[in-house]
TIBA-300755 format. One line per field, with one value per residue (C-alpha): residue in three letters; x, y negated, z. Coordinates in Angstrom, 2 decimals. Example, Ala and Ser with C-alpha at 12.3 -4.5 7.8 and 13.67 -1.06 7.14 Angstrom:
BEGIN
code	ALA/SER
u	12.30/13.67
v	4.50/1.06
w	7.80/7.14
! end
This chain:
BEGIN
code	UNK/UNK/UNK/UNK/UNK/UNK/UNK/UNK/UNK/UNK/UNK/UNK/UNK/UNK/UNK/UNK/UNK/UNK/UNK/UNK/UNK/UNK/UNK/UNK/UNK/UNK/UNK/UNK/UNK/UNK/UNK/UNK/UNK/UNK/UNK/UNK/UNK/UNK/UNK/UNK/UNK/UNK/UNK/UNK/UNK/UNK/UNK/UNK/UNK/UNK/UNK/UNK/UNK/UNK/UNK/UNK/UNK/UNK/UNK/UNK/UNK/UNK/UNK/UNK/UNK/UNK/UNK/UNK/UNK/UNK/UNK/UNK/UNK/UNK/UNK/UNK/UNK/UNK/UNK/UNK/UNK/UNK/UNK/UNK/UNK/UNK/UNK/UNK/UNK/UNK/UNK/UNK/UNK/UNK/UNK/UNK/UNK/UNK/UNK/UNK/UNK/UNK/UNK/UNK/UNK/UNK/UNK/UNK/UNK/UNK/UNK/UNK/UNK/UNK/UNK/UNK/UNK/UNK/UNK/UNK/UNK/UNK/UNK/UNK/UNK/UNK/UNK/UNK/UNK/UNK/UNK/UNK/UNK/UNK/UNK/UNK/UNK/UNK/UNK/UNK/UNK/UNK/UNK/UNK/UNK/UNK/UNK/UNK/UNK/UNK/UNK/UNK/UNK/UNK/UNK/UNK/UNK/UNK/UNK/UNK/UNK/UNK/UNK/UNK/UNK/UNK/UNK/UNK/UNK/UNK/UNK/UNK/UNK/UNK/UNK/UNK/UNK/UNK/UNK/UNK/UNK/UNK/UNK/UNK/UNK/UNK/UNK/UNK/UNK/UNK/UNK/UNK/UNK/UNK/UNK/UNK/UNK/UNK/UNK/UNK/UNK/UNK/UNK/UNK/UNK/UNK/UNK/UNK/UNK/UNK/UNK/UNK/UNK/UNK/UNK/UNK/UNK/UNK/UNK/UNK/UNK/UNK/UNK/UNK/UNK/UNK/UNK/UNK/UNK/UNK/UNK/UNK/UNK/UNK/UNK/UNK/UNK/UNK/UNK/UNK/UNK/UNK/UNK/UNK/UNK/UNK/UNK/UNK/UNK/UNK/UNK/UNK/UNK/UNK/UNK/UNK/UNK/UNK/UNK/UNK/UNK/UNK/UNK/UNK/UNK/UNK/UNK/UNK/UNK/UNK/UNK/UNK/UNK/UNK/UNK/UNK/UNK/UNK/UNK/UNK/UNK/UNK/UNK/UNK/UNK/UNK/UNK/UNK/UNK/UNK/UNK/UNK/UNK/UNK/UNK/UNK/UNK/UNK/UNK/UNK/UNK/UNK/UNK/UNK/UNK/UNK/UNK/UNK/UNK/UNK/UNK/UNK/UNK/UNK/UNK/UNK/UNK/UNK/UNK/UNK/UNK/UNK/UNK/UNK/UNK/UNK/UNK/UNK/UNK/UNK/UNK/UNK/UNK/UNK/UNK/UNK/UNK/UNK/UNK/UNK/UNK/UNK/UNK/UNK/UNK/UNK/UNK/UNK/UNK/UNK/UNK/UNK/UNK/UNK/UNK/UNK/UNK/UNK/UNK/UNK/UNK/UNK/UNK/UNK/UNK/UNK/UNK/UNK/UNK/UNK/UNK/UNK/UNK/UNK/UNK/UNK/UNK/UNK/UNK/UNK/UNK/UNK/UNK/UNK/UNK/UNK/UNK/UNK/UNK/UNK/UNK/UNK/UNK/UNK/UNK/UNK/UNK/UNK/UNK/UNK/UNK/UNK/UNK/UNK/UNK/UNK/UNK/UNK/UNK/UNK/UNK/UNK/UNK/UNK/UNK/UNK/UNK/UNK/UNK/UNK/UNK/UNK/UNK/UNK/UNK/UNK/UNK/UNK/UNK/UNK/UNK/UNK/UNK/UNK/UNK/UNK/UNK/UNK/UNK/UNK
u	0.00/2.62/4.85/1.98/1.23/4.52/4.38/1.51/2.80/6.36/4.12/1.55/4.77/6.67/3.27/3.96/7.65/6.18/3.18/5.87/7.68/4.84/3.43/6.69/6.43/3.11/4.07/6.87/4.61/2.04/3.82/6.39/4.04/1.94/-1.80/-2.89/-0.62/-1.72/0.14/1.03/1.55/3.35/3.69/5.86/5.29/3.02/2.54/0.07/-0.55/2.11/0.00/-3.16/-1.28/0.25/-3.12/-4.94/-2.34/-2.21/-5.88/-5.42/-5.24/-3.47/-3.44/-2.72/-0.76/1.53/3.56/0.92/-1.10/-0.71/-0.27/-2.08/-1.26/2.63/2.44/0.85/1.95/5.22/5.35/5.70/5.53/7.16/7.15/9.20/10.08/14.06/16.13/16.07/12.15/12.35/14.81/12.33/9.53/12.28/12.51/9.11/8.92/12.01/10.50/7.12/8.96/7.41/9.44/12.09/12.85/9.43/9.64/9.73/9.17/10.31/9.65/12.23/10.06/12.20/13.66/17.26/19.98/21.23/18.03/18.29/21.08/21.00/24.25/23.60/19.95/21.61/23.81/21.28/18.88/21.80/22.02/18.35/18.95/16.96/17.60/14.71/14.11/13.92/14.66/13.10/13.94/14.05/17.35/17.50/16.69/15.84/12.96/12.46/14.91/15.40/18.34/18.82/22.04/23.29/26.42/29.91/33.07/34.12/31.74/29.33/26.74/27.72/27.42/23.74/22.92/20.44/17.46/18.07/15.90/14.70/14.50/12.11/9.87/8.83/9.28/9.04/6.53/4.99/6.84/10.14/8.91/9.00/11.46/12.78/12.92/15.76/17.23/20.04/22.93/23.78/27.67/29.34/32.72/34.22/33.07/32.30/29.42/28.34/26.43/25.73/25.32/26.04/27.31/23.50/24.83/23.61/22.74/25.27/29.16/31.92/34.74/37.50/36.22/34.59/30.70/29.15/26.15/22.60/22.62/26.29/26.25/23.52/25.69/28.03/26.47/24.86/28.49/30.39/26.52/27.00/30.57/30.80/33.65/32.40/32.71/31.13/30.13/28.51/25.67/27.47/24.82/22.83/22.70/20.74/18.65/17.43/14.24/12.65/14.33/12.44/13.70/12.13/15.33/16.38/19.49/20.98/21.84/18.75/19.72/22.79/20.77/18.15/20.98/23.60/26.29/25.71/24.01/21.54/21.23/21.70/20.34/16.98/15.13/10.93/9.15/7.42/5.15/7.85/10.42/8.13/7.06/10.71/12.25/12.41/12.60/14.00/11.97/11.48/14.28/13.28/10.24/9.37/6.18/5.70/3.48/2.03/2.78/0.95/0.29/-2.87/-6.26/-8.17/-10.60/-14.15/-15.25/-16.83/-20.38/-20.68/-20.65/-24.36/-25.85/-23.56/-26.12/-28.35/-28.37/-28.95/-32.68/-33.07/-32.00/-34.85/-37.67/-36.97/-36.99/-40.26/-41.61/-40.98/-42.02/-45.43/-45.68/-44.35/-47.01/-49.47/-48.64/-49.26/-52.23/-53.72/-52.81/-55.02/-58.51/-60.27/-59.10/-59.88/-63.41/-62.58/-59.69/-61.62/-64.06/-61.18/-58.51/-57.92/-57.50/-54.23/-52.86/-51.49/-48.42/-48.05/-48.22/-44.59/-43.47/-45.03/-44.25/-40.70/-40.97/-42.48/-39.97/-37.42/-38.99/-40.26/-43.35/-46.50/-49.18/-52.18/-53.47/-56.35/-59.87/-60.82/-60.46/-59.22/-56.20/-55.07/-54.42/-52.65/-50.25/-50.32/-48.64/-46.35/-44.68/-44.29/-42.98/-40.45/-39.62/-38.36/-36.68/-35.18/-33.87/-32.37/-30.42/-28.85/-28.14/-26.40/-24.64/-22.51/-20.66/-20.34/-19.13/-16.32/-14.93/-13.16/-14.31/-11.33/-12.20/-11.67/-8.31/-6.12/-7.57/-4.45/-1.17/-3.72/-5.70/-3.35/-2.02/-5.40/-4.94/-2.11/-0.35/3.73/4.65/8.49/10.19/13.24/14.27/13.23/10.08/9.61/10.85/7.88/4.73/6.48/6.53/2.61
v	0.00/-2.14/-1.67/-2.37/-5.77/-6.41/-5.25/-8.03/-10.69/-10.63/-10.42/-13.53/-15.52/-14.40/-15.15/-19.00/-18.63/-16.33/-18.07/-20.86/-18.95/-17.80/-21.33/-22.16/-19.93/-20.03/-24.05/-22.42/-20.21/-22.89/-24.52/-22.18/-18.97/-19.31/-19.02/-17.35/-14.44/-11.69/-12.09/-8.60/-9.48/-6.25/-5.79/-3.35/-4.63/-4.24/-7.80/-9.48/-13.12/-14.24/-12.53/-14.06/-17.59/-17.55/-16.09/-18.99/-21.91/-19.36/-19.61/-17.44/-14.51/-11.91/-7.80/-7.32/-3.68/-1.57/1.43/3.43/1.86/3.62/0.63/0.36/-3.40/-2.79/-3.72/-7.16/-8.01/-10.59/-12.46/-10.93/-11.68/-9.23/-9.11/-7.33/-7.13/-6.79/-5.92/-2.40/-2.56/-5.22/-2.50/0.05/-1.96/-3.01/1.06/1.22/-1.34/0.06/3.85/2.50/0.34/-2.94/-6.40/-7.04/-10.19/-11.69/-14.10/-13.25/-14.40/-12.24/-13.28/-11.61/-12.33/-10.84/-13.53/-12.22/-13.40/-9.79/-8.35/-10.97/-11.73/-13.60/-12.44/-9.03/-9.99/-10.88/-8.00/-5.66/-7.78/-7.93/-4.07/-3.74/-6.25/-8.87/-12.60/-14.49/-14.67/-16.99/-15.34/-16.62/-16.26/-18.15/-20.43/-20.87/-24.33/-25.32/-23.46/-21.53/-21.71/-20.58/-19.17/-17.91/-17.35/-16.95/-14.71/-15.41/-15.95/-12.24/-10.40/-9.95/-12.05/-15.54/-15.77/-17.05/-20.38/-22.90/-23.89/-27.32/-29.81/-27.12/-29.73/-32.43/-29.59/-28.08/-31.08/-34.53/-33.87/-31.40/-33.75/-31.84/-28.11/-27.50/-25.91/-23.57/-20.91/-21.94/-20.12/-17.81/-15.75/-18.47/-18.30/-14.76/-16.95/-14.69/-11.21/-8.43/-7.44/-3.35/-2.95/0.12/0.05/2.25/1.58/0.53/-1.33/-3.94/-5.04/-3.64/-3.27/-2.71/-1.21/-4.05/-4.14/-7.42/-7.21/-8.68/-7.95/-9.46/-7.53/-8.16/-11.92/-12.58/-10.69/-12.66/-15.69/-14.39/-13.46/-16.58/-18.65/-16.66/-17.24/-13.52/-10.97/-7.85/-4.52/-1.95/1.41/4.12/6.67/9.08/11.25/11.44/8.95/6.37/3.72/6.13/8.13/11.35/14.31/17.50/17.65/14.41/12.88/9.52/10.20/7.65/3.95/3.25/6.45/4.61/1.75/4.04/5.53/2.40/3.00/-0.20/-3.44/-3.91/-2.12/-3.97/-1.90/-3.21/-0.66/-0.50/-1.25/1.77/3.20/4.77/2.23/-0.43/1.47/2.45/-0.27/-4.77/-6.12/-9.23/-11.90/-11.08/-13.77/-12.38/-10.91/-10.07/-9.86/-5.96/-5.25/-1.67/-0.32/2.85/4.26/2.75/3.99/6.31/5.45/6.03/9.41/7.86/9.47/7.72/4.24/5.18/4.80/1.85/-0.72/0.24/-1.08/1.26/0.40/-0.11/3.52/4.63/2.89/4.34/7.55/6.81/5.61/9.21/11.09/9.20/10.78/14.27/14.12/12.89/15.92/18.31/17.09/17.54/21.19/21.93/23.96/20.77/18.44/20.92/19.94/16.36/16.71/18.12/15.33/12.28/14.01/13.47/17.26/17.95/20.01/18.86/20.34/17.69/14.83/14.90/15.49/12.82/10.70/11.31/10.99/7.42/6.32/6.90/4.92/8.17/7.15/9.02/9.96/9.64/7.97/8.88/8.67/7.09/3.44/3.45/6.25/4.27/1.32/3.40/4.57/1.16/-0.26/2.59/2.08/-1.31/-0.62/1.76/-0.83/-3.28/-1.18/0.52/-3.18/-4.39/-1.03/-1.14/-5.25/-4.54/-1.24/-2.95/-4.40/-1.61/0.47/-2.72/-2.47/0.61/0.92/2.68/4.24/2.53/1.95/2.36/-0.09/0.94/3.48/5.77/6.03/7.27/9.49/10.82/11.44/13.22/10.85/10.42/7.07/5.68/2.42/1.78/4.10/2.02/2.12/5.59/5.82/3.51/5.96/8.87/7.79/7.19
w	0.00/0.95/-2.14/-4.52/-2.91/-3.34/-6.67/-7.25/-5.49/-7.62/-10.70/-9.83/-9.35/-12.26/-14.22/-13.78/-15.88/-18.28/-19.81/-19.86/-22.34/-23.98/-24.68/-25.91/-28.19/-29.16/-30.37/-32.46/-34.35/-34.24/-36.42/-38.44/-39.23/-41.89/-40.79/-43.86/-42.79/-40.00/-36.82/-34.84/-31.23/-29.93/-26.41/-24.20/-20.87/-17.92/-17.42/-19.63/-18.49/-21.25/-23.83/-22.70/-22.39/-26.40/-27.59/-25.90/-27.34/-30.83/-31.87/-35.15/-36.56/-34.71/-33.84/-30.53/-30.43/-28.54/-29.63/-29.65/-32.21/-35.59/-37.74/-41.06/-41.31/-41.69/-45.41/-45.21/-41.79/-42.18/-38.75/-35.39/-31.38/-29.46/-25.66/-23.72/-20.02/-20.82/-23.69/-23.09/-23.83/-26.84/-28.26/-28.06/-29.87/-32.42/-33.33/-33.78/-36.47/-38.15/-37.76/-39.65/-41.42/-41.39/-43.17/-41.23/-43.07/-42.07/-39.17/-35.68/-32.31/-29.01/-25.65/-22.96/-19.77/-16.99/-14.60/-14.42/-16.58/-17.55/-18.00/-21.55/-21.82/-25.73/-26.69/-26.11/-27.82/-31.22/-31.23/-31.29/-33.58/-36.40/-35.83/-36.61/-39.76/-38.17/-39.09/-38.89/-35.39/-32.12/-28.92/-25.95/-22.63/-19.10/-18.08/-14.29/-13.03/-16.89/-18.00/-21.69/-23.84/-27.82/-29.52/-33.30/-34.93/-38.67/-40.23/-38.33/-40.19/-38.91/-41.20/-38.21/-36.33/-35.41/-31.16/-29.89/-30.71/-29.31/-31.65/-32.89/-31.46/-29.02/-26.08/-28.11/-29.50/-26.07/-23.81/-26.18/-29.16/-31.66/-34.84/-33.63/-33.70/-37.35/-39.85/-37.26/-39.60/-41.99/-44.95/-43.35/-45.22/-47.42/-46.81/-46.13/-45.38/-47.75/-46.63/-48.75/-50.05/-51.19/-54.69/-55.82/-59.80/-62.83/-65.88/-68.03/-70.67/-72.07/-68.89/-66.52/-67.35/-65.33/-66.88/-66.71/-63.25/-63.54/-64.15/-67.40/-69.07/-68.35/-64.59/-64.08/-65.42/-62.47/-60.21/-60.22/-60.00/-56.24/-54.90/-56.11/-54.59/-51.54/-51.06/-50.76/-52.29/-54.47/-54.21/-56.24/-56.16/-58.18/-57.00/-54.48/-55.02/-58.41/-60.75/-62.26/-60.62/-58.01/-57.58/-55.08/-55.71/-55.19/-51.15/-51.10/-50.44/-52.02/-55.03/-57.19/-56.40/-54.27/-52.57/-51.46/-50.44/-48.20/-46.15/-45.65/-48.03/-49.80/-48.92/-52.25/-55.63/-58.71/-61.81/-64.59/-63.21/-63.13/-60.10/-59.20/-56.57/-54.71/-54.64/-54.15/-51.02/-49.50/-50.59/-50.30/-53.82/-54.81/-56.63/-60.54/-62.70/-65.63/-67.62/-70.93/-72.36/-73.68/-76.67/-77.59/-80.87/-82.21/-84.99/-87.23/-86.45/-87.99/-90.65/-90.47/-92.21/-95.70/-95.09/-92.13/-94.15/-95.61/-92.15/-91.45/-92.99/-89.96/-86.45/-83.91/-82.97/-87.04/-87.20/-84.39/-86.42/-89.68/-87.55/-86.36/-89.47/-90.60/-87.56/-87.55/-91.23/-90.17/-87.36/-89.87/-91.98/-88.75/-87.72/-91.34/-91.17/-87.59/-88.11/-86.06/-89.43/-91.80/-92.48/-92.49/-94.77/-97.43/-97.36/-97.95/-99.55/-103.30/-103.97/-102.14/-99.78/-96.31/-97.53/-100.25/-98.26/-96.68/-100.03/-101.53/-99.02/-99.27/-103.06/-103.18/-100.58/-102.88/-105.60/-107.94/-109.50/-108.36/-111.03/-109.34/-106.39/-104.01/-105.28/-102.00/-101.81/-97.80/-98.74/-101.86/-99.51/-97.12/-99.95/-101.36/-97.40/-97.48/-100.80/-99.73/-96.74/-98.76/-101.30/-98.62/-96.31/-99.70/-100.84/-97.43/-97.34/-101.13/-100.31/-97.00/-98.28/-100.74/-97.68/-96.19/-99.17/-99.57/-96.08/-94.37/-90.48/-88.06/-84.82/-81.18/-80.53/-77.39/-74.76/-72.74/-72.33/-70.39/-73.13/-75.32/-72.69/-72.30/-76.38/-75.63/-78.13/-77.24/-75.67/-76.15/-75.59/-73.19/-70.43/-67.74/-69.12/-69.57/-65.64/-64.91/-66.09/-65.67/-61.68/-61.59
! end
């Protein structure tokens, strides 16, 4: 009983220094995180009142989470809060990001609450953030007799990470104005002092070329240009296992030059390969410098068979109507050949058979002359409409024919590569290419 007031009364007065950090940190991201983006607030501590305090001075969007969560925000999710009771813990929550591999070049925030110097210590802090390949980032912990305070740091002059250094204008941010708290995320790695830098390639000519040892080519031109921008030195390497750009092998196992990038052997892969799935998914890809617009040639499409072309005059619901017109006749025909009209038949006929009549029908639509017509006056009208009916529908289709007789009509062509993949037509183009359906 006694321990766990204890217990409480350390954490009610720790409380007081730790939503102080938080709401220090909660004006950094007020004003460096971009509020379009989700925020994931992930905790690893037993005390929450510094959660509750950024969450109340942070009014947007965040997903509060601890280790347990099983994240399905990891791939839109580029700005993080991590609290943590010591460095030990932050460490912890630092592997899970890196085991479900969330950006770790988005921007991040982490809050060391404990009250004792050692417990976050910020040069022990950076240390292990460079070894998690962590930049971006404002540490956050508690100087005695001073309050929070917020240190970054940038790439030393002895190839490592340069020691822990305060956020400029820390001071007039959290204690002067809001006017001082922004740009606190600046661009980083911009001078290597000199160091080297690992890039696995192949020889991909015309775009990568090596062989004097200096790169040229449209891949090793832009090379270049980053290590002599970066102040950097090159090295270069080839595949130690594979070749090519990189892809799954059947062990599910990364080969080729991004296989060298997935397990540290080289710092980035420079090769004109397509984006796929895969890589897209394992992998952080640069911004695009260059593009070309792709166009789909195939072979021409086929023509329309020719017989088809005598029903091309038609429309579709032209075609149904002239099928009607001609049903109504056949049904005519049918129900002059029941018992019940028989009888009647006889009386108003002009001497033929039922039988005769789709015949006849047939044989004035297609303008044969008829030798005699009905003896009753009602009939020889109805023949009368009907070969007037036939004479226009006859002229329409012999005016609008000509066209159609003049012009060939192909089939649908490919909408799309899947569509002639669903033809089971053959697809070629560059390698690269080829890599990039192949991998769908």
């Amino acid at each position: 009983m006694a321990n766990r007031y204890i217990e409480s009364n350390v954490q009610f007065n720790d409380c007081v220094h730790i939503e102080m950090l938080a709401k220090s940190a909660a004006r950094i991201a007020h004003h460096n995180f971009r509020w379009q983006y989700i925020t994931l607030v992930l905790l690893n501590t037993t005390v929450f009142c510094g959660v509750n305090a950024f969450l109340e001075s942070y009014n947007k969007t965040a997903v509060i989470a601890t280790t347990k969560l099983k994240p399905d925000v990891h791939k839109i999710t580029k700005q993080f809060v991590l609290f943590g009771n010591d460095l030990g813990s932050i460490l912890n929550l630092l592997t899970w990001l890196n085991l479900h591999k969330f950006d770790n070049t988005g921007r991040f925030l982490i809050i060391c609450q404990s009250m004792v110097d050692e417990d976050c210590d910020e040069l022990k802090a950076v240390e292990m953030f460079w070894n998690h390949k962590i930049v971006n980032i404002i540490f956050i912990n508690n100087m005695l007799n001073y309050g929070a305070k917020g240190y970054t740091y940038d790439y030393g002059r002895n190839c490592q990470n340069s020691p822990a250094t305060e956020v400029k204008d820390w001071n007039n941010c959290i204690k002067v104005g809001e006017k001082y708290c922004k740009n606190k995320y600046p661009v980083k790695l911009r001078n290597l002092h000199g160091c080297p830098i690992i890039v696995s390639t192949f020889m991909q000519k015309p775009y990568m070329n090596f062989s004097t040892g200096t790169p040229t080519g449209a891949d090793g031109d832009l090379l270049s240009i980053i290590i002599k921008a970066l102040n950097a030195s090159l090295t270069i390497r080839t595949p130690l296992r594979g070749d090519g750009w990189g892809n799954l092998n059947e062990n599910d196992t990364w080969v080729g030059s991004l296989g060298d990038l997935f397990y540290d052997l080289a710092n980035f892969s420079m090769t004109s390969a397509s984006i796929t799935q895969t890589r897209h998914r394992d992998f952080q890809t640069s911004n695009f410098y260059y593009s070309v617009n792709l166009g789909w040639v195939t072979h021409p499409p086929e023509k329309e068979k020719s017989s088809y072309k005598l029903l091309r005059p038609f429309k579709a619901d032209t075609r149904i109507a002239i099928i009607i017109s001609f049903g109504i006749v056949l049904c005519i025909v049918l129900f002059l050949k029941t018992k019940f009209c028989t009888i009647i038949f006889k009386q108003f006929s002009s001497g033929r058979d039922p039988e005769n009549v789709l015949f006849l029908s047939w044989e004035m639509c297609m303008g044969q002359p008829i030798l005699t017509l009905p003896s009753k006056m009602a009939l020889s009208y109805l023949v009368l409409i009907w070969i007037w009916y036939c004479f226009l529908m006859r002229t329409f289709y012999q005016v609008h024919l000509i066209n159609s007789l003049k012009n060939d009509i192909y089939l649908n062509d490919f909408s799309s590569i899947n569509d002639a993949i669903e033809a089971n037509y053959p697809f070629g183009g560059g390698a690269a290419l080829k890599d990039y359906y192949i991998d769908q």
